[in-house]
C-alpha positions in Angstrom: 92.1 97.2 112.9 95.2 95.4 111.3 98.4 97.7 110.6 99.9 97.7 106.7 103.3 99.3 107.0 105.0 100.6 103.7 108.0 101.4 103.3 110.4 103.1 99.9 113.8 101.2 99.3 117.0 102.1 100.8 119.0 104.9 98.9 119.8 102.9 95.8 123.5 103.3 94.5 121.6 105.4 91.3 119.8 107.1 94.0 123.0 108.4 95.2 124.1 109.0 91.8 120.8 110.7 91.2 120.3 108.7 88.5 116.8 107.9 86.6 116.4 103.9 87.8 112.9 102.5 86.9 112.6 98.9 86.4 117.0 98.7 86.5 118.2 96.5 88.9 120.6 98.3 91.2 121.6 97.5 94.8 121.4 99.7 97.5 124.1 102.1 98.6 125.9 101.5 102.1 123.8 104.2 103.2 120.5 102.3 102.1 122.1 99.8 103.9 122.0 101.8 106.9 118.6 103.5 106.5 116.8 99.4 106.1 118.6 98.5 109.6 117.6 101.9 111.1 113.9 101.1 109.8 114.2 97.5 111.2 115.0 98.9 114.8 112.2 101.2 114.9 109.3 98.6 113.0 110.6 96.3 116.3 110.7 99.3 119.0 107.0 99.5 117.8 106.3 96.3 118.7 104.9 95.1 114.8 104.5 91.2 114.5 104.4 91.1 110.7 102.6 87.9 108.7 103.7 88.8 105.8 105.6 90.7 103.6 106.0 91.7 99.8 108.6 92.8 97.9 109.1 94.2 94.1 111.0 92.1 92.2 113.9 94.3 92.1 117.1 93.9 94.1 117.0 96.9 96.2 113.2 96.4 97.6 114.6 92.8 98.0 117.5 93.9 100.1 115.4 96.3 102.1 112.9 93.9 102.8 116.0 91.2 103.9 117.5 93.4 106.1 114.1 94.7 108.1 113.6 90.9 108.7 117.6 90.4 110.0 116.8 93.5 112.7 113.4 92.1 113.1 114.8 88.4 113.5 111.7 87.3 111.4 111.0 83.7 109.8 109.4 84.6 107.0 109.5 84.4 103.5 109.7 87.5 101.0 106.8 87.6 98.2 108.0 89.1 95.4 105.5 90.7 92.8 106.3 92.8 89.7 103.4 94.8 89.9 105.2 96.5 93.4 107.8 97.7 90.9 108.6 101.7 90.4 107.3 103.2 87.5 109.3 102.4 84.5 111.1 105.8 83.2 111.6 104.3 79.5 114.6 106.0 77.7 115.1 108.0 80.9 116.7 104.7 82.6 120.4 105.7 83.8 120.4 109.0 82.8 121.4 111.5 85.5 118.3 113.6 86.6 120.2 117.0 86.3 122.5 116.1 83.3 118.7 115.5 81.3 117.4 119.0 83.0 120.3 120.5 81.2 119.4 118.9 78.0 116.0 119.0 78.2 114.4 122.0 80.3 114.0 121.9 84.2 110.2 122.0 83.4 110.4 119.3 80.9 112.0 117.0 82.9 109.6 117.9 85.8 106.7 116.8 83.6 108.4 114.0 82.9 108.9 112.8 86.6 105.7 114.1 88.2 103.0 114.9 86.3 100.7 112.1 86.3 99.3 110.9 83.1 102.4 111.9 81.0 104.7 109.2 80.0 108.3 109.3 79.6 110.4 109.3 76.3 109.9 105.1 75.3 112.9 102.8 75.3 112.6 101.1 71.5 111.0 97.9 71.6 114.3 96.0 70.9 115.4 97.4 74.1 112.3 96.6 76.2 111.9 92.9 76.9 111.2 92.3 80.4 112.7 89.0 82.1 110.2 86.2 81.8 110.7 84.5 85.1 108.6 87.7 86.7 105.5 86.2 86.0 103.1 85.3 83.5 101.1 87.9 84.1 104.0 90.7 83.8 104.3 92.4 79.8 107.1 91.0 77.6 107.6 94.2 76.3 107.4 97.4 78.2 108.8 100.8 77.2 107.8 103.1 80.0 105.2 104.4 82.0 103.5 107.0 83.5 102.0 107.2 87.5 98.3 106.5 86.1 99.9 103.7 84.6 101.9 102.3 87.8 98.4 103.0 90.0 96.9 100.9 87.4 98.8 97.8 88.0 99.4 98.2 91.4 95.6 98.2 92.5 94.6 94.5 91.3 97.7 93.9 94.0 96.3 95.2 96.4 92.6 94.2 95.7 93.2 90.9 95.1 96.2 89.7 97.6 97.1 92.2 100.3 93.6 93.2 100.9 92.4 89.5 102.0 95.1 89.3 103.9 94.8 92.0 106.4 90.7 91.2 106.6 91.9 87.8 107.6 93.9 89.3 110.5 97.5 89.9 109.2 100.2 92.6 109.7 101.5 93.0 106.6 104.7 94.6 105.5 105.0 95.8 101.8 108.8 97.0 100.4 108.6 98.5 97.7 109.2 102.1 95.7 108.6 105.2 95.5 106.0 105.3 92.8 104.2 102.1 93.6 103.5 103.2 97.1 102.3 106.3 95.9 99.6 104.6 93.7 98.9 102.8 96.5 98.5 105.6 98.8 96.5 107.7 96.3 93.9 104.2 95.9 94.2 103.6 100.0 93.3 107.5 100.9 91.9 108.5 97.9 94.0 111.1 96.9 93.4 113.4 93.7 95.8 113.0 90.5 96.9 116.6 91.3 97.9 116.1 95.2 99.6 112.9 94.7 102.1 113.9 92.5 103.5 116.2 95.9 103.6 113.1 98.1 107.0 112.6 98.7 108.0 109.1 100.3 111.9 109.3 101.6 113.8 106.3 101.1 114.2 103.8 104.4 111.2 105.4 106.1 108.2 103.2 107.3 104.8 104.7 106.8 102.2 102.7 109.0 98.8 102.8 108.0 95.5 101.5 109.8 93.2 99.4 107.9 89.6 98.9 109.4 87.7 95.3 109.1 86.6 96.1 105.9 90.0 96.5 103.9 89.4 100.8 103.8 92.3 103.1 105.2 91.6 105.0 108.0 94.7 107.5 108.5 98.9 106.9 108.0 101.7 108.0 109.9 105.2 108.5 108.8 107.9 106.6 111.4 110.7 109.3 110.9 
């Protein structure tokens, strides 16, 4: 059995702010700071020798991946991959959560976030380009998404890069965000569309899960 170990982003400066965030690029907060090195001391007290590890290609993944390998004292690069990046919340992006429930409706705004095939209010297109250097493979132009959409990009990942990886024998270490890993989790355990919009994943907390010889998840546990 190989160990994949996931693990959510730091608390995020909008995460403090409690701020919609998506595909923004924000840093993390001094305490996301903390909550990466605190992760980084408990991956080593568990004695994890990690191959590899992947990254979003957003800042505070980055970060949180950088400062796990610091505690860790790895030599490793980070790969960075757009489709490890949180859902994108459309027009929602830096809008504060409870500001919009005020507008909005509480229940509204809970669709919004956590139902799963519901997407959010779309940024105009003028306002959606996406940064070419994150791959050739990553939309142009994207104006928001739901979870069924962020499962749907995130699977190829895993099918067709972190997969071979742990059948050839690696540890690998994925940094990422909160609704990536859940479409991860939901394709790993097979988890229904209604249960995995409960699955809450705290920032800074590893979550190691053991993968048999044949790439399937056998069971997770969450590193508090």
């Amino acid at each position: 059995m190989q160990n994949l170990v996931l693990i959510r982003h730091g608390q995020s400066v909008w995460n403090k702010e409690n701020r919609f965030t998506g595909w923004t690029n924000v840093d993390l907060s001094e305490q996301g700071r903390q909550e990466a090195a605190n992760a980084g001391v408990k991956l080593s007290e568990l004695g994890l020798n990690f191959n590899i590890i992947y990254t979003s290609v957003l800042d505070r993944a980055i970060q949180t991946a950088t400062i796990i390998k610091e505690k860790m004292s790895l030599e490793l690069p980070l790969l960075k991959h757009w489709r490890l990046n949180e859902r994108h919340y459309g027009a929602l992006q830096g809008l504060n959560k409870q500001e919009t429930a005020d507008k909005h409706g509480a229940d509204q705004v809970l669709v919004w976030r956590r139902s799963y095939n519901t997407r959010p209010p779309l940024l105009d297109e003028a306002d959606a380009a996406v940064p070419a250097e994150w791959g050739a493979d990553c939309p142009r132009i994207l104006r928001g998404e739901s979870l069924e959409d962020c499962v749907e990009r995130v699977i190829p990942f895993w099918t067709e890069e972190v997969c071979p990886q742990l059948k050839a024998g690696a540890t690998v270490l994925i940094a990422a965000h909160g609704n990536s890993l859940r479409g991860l989790m939901k394709h790993l355990f097979e988890i229904s569309d209604e249960e995995i919009v409960k699955l809450e994943i705290a920032t800074g907390t590893p979550i190691v899960c053991e993968i048999d010889e044949s790439g399937k998840a056998l069971n997770y546990k969450v590193i508090s």
